[in-house]
Backbone as CSV, one residue per row, in Angstrom:
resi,resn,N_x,N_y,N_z,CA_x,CA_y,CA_z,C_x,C_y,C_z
1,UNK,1.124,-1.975,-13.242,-0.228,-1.865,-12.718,-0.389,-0.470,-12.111
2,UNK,-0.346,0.185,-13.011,-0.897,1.519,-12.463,-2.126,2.073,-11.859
3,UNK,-1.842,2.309,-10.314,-3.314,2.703,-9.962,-3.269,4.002,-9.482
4,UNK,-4.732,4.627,-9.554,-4.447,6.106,-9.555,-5.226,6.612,-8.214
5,UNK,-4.831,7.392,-7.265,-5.563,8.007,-5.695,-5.293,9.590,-6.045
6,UNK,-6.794,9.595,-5.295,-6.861,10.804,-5.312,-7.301,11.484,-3.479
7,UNK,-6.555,12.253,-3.025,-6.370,12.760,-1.447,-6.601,14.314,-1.735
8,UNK,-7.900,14.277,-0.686,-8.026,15.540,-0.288,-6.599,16.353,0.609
9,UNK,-6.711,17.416,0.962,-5.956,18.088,2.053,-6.156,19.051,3.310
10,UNK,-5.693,18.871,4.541,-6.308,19.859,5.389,-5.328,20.980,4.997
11,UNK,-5.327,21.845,6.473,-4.670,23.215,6.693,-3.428,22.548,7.259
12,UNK,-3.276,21.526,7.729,-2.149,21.338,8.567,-0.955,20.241,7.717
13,UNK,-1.325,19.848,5.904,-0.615,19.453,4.982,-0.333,18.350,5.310
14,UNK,-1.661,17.776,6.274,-1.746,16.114,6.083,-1.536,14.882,5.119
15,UNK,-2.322,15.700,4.257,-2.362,14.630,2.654,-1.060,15.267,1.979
16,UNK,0.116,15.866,2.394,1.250,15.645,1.889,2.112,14.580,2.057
17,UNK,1.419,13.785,3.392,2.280,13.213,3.938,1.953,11.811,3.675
18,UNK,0.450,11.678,3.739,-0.316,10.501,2.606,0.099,10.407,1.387
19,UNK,0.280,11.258,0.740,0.671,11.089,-0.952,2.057,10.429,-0.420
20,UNK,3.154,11.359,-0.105,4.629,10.845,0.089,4.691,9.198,0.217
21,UNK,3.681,8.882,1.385,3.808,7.192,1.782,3.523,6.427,0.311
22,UNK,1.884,6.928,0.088,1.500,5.904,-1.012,2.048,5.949,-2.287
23,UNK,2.969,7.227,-2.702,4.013,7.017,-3.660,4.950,6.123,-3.384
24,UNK,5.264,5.536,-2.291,6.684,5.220,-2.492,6.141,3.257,-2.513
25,UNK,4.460,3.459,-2.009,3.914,2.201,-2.495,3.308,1.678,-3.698
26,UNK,3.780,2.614,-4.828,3.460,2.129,-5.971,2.079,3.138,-6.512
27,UNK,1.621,4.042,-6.144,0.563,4.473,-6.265,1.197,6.086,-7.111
28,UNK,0.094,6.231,-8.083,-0.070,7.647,-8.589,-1.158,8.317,-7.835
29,UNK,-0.423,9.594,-7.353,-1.540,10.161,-5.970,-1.582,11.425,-7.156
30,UNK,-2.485,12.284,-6.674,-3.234,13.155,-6.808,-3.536,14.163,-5.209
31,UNK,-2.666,15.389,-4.823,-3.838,15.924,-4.424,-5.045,16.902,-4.462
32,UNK,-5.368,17.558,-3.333,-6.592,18.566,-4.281,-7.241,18.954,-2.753
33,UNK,-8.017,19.909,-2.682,-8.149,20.634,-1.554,-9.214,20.034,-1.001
34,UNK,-9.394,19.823,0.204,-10.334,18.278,0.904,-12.202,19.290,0.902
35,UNK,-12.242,20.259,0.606,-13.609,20.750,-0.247,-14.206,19.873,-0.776
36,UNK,-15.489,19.647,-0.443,-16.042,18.692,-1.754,-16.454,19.346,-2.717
37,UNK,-16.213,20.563,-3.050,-16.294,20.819,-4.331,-15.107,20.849,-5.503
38,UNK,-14.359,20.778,-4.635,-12.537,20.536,-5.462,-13.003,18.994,-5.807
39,UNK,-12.917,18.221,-4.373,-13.405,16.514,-4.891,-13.624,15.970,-6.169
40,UNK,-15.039,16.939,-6.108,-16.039,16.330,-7.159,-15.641,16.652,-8.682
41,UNK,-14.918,17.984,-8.606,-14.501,18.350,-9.539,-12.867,17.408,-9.885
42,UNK,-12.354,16.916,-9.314,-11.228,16.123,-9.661,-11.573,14.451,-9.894
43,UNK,-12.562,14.098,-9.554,-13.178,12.909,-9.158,-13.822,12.788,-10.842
44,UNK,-14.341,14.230,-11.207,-15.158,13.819,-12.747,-13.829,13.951,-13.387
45,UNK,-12.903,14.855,-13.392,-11.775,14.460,-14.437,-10.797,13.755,-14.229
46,UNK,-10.084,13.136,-13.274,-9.638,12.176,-13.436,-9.434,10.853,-13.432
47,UNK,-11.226,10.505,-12.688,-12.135,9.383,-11.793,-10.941,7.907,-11.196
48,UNK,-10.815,8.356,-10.123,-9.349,7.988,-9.834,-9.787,6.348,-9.278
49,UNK,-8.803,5.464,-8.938,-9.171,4.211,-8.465,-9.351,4.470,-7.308
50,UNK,-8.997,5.003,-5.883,-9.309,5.640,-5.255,-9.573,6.770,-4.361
51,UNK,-10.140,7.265,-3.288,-10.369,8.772,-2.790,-10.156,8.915,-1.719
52,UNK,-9.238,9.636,-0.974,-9.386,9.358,0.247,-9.650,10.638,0.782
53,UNK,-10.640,10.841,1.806,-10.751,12.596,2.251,-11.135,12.492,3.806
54,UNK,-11.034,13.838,4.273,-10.833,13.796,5.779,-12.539,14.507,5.721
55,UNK,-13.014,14.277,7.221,-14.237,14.662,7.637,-14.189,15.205,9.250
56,UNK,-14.431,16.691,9.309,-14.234,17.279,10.156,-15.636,17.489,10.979
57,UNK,-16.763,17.304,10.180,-17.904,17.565,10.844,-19.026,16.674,10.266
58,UNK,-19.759,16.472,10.839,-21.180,15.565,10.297,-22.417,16.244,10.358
59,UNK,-22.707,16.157,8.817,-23.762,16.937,8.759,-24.636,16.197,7.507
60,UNK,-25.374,16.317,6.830,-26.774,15.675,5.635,-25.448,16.123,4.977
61,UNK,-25.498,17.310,4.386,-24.621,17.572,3.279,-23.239,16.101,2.676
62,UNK,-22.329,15.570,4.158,-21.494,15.159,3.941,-22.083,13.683,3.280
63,UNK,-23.315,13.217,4.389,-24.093,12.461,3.645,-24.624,11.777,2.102
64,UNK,-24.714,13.014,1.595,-25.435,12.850,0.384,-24.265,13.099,-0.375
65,UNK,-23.208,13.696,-0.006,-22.174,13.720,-1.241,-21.456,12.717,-0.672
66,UNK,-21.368,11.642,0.080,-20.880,10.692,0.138,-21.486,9.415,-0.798
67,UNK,-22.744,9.737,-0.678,-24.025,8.660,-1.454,-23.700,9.135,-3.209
68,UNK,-23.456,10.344,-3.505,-23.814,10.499,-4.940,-21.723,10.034,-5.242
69,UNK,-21.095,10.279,-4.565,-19.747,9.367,-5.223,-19.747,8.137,-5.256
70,UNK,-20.310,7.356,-4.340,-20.296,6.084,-4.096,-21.283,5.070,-5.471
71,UNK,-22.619,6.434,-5.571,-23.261,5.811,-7.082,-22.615,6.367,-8.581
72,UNK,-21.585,7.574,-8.235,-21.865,7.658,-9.660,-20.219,7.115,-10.202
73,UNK,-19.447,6.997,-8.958,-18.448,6.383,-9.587,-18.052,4.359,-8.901
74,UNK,-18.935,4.011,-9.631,-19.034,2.671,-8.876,-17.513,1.408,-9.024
75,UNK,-16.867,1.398,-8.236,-15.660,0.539,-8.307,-14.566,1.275,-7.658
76,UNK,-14.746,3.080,-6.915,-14.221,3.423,-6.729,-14.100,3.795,-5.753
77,UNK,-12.875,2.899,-4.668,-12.739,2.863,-3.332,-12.636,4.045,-2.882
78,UNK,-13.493,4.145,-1.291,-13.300,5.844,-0.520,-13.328,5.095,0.749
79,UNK,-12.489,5.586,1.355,-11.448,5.889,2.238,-11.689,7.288,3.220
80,UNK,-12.227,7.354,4.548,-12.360,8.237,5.057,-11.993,8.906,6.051
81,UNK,-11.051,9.100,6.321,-10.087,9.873,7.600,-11.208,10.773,8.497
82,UNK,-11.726,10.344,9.842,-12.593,10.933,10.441,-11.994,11.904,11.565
83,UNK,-11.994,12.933,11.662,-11.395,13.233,13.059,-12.630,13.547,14.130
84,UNK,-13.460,13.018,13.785,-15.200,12.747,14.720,-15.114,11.169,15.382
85,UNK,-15.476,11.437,16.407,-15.629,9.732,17.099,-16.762,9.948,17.420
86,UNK,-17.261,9.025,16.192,-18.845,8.549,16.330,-19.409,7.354,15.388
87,UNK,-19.601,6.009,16.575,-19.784,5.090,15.979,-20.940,5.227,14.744
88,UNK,-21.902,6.417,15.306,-23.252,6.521,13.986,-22.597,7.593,12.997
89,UNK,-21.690,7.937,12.796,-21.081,8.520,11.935,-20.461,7.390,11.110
90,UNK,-19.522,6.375,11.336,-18.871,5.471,10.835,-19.947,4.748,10.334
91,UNK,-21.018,4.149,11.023,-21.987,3.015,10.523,-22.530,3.741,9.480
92,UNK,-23.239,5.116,9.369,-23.891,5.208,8.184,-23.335,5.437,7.204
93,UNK,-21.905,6.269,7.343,-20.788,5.914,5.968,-20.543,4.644,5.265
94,UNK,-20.218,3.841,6.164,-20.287,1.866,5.477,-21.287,1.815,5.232
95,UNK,-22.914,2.026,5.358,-23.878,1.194,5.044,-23.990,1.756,3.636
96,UNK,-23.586,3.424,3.763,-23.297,4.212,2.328,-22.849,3.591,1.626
97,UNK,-21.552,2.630,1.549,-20.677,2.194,0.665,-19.159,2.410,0.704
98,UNK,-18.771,3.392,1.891,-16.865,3.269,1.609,-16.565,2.652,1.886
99,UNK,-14.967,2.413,1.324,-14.480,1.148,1.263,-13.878,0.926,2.693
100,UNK,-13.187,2.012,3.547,-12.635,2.230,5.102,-12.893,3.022,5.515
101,UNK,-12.746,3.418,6.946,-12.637,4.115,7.734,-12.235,4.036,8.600
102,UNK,-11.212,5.096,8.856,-10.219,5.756,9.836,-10.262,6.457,10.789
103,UNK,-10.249,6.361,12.334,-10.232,7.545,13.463,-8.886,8.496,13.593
104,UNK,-8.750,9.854,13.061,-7.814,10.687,13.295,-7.670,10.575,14.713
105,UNK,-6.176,10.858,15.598,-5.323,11.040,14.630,-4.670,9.696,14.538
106,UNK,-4.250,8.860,13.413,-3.779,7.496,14.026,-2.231,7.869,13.017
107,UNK,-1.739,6.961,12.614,-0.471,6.636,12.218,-0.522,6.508,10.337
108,UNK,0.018,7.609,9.638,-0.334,7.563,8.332,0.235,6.622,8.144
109,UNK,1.506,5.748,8.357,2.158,4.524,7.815,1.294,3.275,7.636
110,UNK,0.357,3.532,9.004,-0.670,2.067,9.270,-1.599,2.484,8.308
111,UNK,-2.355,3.686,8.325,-3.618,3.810,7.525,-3.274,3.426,6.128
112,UNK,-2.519,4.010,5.660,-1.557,3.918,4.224,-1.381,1.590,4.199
113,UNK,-0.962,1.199,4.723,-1.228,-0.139,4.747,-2.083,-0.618,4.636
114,UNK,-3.233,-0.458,5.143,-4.305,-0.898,5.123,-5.606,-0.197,3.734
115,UNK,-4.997,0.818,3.213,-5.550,1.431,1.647,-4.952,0.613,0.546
116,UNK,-3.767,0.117,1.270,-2.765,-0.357,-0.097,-3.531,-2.131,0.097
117,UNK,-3.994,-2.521,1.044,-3.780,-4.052,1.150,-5.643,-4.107,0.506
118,UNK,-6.605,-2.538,0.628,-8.048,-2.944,0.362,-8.082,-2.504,-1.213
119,UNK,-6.957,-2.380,-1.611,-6.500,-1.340,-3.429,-6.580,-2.999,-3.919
120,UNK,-5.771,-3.876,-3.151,-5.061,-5.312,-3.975,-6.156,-5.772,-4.439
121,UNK,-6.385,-7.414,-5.219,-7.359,-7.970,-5.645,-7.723,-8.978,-4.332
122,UNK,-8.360,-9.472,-4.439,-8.907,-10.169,-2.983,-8.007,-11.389,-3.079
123,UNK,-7.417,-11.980,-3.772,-6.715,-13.547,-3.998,-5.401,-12.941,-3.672
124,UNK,-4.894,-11.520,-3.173,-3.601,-11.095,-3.025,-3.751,-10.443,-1.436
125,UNK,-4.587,-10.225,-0.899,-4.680,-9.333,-0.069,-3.936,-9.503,1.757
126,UNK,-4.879,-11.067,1.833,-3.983,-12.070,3.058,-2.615,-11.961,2.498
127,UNK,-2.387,-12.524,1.646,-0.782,-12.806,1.119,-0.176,-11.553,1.520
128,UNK,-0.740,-10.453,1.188,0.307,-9.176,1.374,0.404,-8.857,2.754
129,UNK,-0.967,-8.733,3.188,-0.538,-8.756,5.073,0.256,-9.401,5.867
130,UNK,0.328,-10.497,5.644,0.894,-11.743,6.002,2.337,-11.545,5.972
131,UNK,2.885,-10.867,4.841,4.016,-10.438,4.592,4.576,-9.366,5.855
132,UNK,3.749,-8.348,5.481,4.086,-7.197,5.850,4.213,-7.992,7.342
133,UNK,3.253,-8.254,8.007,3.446,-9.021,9.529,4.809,-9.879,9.652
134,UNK,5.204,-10.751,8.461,6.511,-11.364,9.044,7.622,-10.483,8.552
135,UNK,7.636,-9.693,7.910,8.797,-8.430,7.847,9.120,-7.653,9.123
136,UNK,7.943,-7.116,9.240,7.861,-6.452,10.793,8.119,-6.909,12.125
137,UNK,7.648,-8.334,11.718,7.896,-9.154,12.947,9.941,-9.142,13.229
138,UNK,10.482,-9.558,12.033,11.979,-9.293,11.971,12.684,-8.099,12.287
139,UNK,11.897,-7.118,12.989,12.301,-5.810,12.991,12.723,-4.814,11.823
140,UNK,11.843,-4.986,11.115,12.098,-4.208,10.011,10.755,-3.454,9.778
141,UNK,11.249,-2.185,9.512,9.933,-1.018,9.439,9.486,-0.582,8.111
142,UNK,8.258,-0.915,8.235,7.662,-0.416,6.479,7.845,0.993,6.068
143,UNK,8.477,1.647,6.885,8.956,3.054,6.764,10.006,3.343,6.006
144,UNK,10.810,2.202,5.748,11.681,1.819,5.383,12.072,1.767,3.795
145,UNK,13.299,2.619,3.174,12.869,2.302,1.722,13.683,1.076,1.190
146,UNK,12.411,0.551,0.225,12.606,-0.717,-0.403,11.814,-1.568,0.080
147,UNK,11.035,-1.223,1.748,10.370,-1.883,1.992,8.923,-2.455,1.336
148,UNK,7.931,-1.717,0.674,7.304,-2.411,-0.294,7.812,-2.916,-1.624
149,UNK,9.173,-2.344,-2.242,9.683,-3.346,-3.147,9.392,-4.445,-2.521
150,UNK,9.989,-4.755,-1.831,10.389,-6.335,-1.033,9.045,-7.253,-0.980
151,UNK,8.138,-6.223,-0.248,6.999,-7.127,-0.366,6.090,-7.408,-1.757
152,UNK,6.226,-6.380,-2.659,6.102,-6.993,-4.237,6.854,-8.114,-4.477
153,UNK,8.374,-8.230,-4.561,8.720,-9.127,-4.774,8.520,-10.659,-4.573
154,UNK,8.500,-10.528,-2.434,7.980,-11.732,-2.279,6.379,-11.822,-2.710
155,UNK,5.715,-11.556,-2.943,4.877,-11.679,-3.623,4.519,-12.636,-5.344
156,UNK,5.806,-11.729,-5.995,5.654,-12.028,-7.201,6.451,-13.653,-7.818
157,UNK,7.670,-13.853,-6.454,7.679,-15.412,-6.235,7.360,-15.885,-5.614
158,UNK,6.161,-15.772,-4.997,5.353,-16.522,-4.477,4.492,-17.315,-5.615
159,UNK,3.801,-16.249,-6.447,2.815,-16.540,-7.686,3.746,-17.157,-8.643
160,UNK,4.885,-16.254,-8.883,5.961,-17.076,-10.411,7.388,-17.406,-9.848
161,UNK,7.763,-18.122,-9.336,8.698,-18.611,-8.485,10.007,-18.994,-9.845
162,UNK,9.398,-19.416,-10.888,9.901,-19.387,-11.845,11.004,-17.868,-12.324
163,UNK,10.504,-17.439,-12.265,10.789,-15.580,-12.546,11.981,-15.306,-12.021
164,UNK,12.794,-15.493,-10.882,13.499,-15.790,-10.028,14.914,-16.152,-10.510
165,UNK,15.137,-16.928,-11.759,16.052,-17.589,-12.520,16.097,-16.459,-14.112
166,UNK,15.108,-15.469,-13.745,15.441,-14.627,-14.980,14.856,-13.473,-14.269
167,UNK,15.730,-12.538,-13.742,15.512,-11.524,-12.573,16.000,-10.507,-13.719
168,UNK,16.906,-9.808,-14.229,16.317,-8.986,-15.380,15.280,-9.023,-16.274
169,UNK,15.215,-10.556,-17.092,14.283,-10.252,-18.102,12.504,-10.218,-18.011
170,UNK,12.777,-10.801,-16.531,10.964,-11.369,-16.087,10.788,-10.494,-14.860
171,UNK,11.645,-11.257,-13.866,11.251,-10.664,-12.801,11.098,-9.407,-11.989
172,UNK,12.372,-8.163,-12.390,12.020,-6.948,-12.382,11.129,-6.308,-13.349
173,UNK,10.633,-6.682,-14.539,9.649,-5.968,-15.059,8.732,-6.250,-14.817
174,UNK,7.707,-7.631,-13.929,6.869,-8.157,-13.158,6.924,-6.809,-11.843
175,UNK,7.775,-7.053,-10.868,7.869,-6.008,-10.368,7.487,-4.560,-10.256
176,UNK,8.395,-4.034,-11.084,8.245,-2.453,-11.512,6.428,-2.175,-11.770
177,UNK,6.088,-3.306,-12.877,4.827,-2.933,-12.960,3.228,-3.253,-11.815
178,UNK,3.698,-3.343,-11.131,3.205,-3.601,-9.604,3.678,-2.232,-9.027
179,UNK,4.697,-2.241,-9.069,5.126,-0.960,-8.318,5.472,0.523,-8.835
180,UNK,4.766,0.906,-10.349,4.529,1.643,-11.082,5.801,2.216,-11.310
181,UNK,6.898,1.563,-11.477,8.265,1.769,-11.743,9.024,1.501,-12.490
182,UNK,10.214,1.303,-12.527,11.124,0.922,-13.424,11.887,-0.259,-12.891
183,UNK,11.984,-1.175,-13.658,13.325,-2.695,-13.592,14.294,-1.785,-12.913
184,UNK,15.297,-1.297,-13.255,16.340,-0.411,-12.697,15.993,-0.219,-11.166
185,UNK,14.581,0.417,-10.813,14.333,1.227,-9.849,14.108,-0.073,-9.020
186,UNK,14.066,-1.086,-9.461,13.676,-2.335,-8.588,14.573,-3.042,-7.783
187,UNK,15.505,-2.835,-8.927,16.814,-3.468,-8.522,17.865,-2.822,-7.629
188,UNK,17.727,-1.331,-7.605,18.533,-0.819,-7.083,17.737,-0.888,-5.472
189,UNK,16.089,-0.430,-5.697,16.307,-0.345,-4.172,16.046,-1.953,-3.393
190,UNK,15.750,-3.137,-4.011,16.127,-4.017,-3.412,17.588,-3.942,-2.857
191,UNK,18.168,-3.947,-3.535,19.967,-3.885,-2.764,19.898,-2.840,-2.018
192,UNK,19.227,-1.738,-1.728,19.201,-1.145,-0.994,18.874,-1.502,0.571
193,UNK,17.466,-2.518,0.145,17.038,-3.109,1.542,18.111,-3.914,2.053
194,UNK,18.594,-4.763,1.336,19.484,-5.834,1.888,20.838,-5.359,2.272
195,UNK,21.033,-3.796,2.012,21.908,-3.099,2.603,21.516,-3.070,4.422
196,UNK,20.596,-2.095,4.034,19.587,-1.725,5.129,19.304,-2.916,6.135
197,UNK,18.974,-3.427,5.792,18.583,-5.360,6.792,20.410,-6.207,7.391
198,UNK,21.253,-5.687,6.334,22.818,-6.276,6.966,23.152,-5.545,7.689
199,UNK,22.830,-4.063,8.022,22.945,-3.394,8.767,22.625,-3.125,10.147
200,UNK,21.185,-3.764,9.893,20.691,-3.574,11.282,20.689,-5.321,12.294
201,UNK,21.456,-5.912,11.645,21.547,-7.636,11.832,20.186,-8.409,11.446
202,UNK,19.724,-8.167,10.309,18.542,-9.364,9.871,19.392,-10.225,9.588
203,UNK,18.832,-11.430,10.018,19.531,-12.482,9.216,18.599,-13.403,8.965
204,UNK,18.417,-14.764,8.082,17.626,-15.421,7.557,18.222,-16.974,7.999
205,UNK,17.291,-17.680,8.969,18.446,-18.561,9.593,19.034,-19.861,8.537
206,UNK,17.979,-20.522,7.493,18.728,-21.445,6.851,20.090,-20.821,5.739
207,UNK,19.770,-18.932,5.685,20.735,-18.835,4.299,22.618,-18.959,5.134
208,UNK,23.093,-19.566,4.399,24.392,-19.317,5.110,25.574,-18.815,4.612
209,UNK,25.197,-17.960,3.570,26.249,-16.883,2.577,26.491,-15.739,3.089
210,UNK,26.708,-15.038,2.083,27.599,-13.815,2.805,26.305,-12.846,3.121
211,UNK,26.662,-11.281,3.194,25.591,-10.481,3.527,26.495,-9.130,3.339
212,UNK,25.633,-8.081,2.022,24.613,-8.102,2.007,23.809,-9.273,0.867
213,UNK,22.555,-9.632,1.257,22.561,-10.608,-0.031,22.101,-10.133,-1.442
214,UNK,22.511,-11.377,-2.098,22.212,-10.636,-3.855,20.602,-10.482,-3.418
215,UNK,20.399,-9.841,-4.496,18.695,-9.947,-4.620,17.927,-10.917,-4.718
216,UNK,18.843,-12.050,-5.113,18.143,-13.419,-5.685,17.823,-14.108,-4.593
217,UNK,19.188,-14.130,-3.781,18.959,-14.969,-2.514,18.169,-14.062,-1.296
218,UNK,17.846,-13.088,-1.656,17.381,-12.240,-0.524,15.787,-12.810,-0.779
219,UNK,15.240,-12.341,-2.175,14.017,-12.849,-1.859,13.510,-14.133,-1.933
220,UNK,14.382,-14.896,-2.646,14.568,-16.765,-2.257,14.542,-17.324,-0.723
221,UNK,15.324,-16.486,-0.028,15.548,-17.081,1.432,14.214,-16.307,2.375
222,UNK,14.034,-15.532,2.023,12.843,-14.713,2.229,11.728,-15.117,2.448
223,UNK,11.040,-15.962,0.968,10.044,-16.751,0.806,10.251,-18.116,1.307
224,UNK,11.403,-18.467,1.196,11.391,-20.067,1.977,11.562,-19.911,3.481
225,UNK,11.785,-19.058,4.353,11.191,-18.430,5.885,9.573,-18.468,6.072
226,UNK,8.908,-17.393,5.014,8.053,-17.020,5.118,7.460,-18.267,4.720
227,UNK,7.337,-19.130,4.065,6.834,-20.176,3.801,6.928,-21.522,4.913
228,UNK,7.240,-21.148,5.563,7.470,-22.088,6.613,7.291,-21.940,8.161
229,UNK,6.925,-20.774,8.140,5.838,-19.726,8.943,4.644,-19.703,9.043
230,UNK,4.356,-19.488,7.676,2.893,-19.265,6.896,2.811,-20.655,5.975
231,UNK,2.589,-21.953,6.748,2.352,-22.769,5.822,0.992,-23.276,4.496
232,UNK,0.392,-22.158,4.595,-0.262,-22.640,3.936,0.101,-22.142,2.368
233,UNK,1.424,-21.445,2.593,2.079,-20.834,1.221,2.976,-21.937,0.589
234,UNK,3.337,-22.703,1.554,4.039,-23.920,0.952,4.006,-24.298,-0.701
């Protein structure tokens, strides 16, 4: 499931640091100089799934080129990093049509979460938060690599629980393509997490095997926690 973002940039190589996150969440980023005339010009050739750009000042101009992206590329989420605090700045952008908005300076890890969870389809979106909340809750940081593997995964047995019993032939290529990757790349950095998680003492209280765990039982014991937490995943 390849999806494609496109990030403006300031002077201070902000949206380097946006791309870095949302690559490692499955996303093909793009950047391009936070100008709206670079924008517009990257926006007609590569009309990306979504845009995310920073806004330093409020003026008609930002206005109306907010209104003519919002009509001429319709389905395509924008995302607006404000470093202005102004509730009539924010309200007339939403009534415009973007999909979020952000008060600089906050935490690219959180903002980046919350692009990735409004990217999903709406029948996935709770499910993925939900996740991310009982991961975190275990002390484990989405900063973390492997950490959105993990939450693809539990994800993807959540929906095909089946998949699980054929983890080369189904379930990492289910995976990967969620996470615009490779089976290989799935597998390795899952064992990576469950490196990472034996390390720092996660433990999963019904599993009672060894550690670190295989992949199988990592996201098996995983989902039957989380499922019993979150009962309505039952």
């Amino acid at each position: 499931m390849k999806r494609n973002l496109l990030t403006g940039d300031n002077i201070d190589g902000i949206g380097w640091i946006f791309a870095d996150i949302l690559t490692t969440m499955g996303f093909n980023v793009k950047r391009c100089s936070n100008l709206r005339s670079c924008i517009e010009k990257e926006c007609a050739a590569n009309t990306p799934d979504g845009l995310i750009f920073f806004v330093t000042n409020e003026n008609e101009e930002l206005y109306s080129f907010t209104e003519e992206l919002v009509s001429k590329y319709v389905g395509m989420r924008i995302f607006v990093l404000s470093y202005i605090k102004s509730y009539r700045l924010r309200k007339q952008l939403e009534d415009i049509g973007i999909t979020g908005y952000f008060l600089m300076p906050d935490l690219p890890s959180e903002i980046c979460k919350w692009i990735l969870a409004d990217m999903l389809p709406d029948d996935e979106r709770t499910l993925f938060l939900n996740i991310i909340e009982y991961l975190e809750a275990k002390g484990i940081s989405c900063m973390k690599t492997g950490f959105y593997y993990m939450c693809s995964a539990m994800m993807a047995g959540i929906f095909m629980p089946r998949l699980l019993s054929r983890m080369t032939a189904g379930f990492y290529p289910l995976v990967a393509e969620r996470m615009n990757s490779t089976p290989q790349c799935v597998d390795q950095s899952l064992r990576r997490f469950s490196k990472y998680i034996t390390e720092h003492g996660v433990r999963f209280d019904a599993y009672k095997g060894t550690y670190p765990m295989t992949n199988t039982n990592l996201i098996s014991s995983a989902i039957d926690e989380f499922s019993e937490l979150y009962d309505i995943y039952k």
